[in-house]
C-alpha positions as CSV (number, residue, x, y, z in Angstrom):
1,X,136.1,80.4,156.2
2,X,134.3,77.4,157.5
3,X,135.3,75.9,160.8
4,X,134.0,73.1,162.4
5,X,133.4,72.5,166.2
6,X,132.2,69.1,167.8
7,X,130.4,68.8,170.9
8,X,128.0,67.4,173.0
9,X,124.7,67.9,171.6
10,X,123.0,69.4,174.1
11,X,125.7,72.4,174.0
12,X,125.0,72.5,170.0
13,X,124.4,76.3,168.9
14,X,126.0,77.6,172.1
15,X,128.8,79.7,170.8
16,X,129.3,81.0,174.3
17,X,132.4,79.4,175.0
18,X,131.4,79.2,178.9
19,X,132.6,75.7,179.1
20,X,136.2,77.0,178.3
21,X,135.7,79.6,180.6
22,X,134.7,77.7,183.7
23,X,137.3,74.9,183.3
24,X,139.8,76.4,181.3
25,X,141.6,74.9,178.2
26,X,144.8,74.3,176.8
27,X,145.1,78.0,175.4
28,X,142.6,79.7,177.9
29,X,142.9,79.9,181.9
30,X,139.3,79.4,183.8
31,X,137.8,82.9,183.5
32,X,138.4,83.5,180.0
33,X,135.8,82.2,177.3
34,X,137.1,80.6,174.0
35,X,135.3,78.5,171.6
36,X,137.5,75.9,170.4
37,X,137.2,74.7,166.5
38,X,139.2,73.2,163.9
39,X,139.9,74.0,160.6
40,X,138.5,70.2,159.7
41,X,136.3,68.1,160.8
42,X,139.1,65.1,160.9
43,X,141.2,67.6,163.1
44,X,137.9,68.4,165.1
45,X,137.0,64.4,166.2
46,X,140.7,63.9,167.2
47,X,140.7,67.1,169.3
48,X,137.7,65.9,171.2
49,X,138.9,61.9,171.5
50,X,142.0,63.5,173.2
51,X,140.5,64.4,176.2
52,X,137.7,61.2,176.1
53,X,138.9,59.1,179.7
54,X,136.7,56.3,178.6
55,X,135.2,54.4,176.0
56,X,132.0,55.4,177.3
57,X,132.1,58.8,176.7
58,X,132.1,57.4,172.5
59,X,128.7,56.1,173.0
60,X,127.3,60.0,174.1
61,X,125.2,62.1,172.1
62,X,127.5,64.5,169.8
63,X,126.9,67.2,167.3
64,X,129.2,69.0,164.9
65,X,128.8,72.6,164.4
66,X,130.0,74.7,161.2
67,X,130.9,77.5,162.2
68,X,131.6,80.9,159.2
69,X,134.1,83.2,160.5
70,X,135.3,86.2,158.2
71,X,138.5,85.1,156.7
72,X,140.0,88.6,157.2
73,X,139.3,88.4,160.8
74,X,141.5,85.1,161.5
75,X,144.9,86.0,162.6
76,X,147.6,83.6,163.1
77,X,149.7,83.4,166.0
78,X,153.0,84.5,165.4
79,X,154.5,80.9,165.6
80,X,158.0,82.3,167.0
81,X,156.4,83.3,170.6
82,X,155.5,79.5,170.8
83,X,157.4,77.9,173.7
84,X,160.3,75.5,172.3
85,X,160.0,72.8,174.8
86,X,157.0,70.3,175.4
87,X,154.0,72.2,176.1
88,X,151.9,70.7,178.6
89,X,147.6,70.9,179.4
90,X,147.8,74.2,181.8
91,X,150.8,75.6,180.3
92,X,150.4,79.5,182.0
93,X,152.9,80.0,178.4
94,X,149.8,79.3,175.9
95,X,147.4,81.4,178.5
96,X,150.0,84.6,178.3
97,X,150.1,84.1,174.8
98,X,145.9,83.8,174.4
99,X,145.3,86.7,176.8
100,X,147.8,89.3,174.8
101,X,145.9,88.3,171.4
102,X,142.8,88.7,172.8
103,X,142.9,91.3,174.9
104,X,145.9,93.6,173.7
105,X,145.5,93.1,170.7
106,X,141.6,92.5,170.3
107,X,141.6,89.6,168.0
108,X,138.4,88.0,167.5
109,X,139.9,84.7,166.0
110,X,143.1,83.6,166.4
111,X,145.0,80.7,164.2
112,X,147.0,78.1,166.3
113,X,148.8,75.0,165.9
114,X,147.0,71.8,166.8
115,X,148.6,70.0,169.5
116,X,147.7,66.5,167.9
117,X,149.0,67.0,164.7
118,X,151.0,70.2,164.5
119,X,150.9,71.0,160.9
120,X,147.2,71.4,161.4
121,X,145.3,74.4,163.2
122,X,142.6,75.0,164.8
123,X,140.8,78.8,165.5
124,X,140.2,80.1,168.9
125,X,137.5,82.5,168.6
126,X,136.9,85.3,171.2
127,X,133.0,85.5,172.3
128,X,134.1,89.0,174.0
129,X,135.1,90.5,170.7
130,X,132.8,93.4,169.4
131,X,132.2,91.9,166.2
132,X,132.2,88.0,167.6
133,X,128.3,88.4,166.0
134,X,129.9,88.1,162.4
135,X,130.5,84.5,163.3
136,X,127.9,82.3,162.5
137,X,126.5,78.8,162.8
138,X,125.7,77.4,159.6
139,X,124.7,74.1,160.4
140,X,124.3,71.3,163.5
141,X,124.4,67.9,162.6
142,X,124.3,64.5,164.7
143,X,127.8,63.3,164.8
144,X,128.6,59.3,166.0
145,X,131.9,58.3,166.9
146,X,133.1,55.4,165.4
147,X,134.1,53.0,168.2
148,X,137.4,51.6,166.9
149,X,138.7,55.4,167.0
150,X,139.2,54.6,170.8
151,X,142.8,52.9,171.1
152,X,142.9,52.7,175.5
């Protein structure tokens, strides 16, 4: 399967998932590395214009990654351990969830629901997984921003 991860250009090809791990993320706690994609590249720009605090951060330079990840090494998240309620940025919930399917259960990528629009998903794929190396990027490409996508 193809998944698609947009980013700043300059961290383009790094499938290191350090940022995630130094700041955190809405399914990781700081400490634990995830790379964050989407199953689309639609699904991918409004993921990243979500967390965009100003229109100037439209006008940076940005790249979009495809990313190959062995079909039969994506699980889904069981959709019944999701919390009911609202489910907020730093939800220790999502980072319980995260931390048993990567470590207890040792899944390199994991299936979730996107946040934005929940009848999409994006894949959270684990760099610390012994067989992480059978992801792949299989293209960069500049990616612009169209300017009317920011409503602020």
């Amino acid at each position: 399967m193809l998944v698609y991860r947009i980013c700043r250009s300059n961290y383009a090809g790094d499938m290191s998932g350090m940022g995630a791990k130094l700041y955190g993320g809405r399914w990781n706690r700081p400490g634990v590395p995830v790379l964050y994609t989407s199953f689309a590249r639609s699904l991918a720009v409004l993921e990243l214009l979500v967390h965009f605090e100003s229109k100037s951060a439209l006008k940076m330079p940005y790249s979009i990654m495809k990313i190959f990840v062995p079909d039969e090494l994506i699980i889904a998240l069981d959709i019944n351990l999701m919390p009911k309620d609202r489910i907020l940025i730093n939800d220790d919930r999502l980072w319980r969830l995260l931390d048993d399917y990567f470590y207890n259960k040792n899944v390199l990528a994991l299936r979730v629901p996107s946040m934005v629009i929940g009848e999409e998903f994006n894949v959270l794929l684990n760099p610390n997984h012994p067989l992480y190396h059978e992801c792949s990027v299989q293209s960069i490409e500049a990616f612009s921003i169209d300017e009317r996508l920011y409503l602020q």
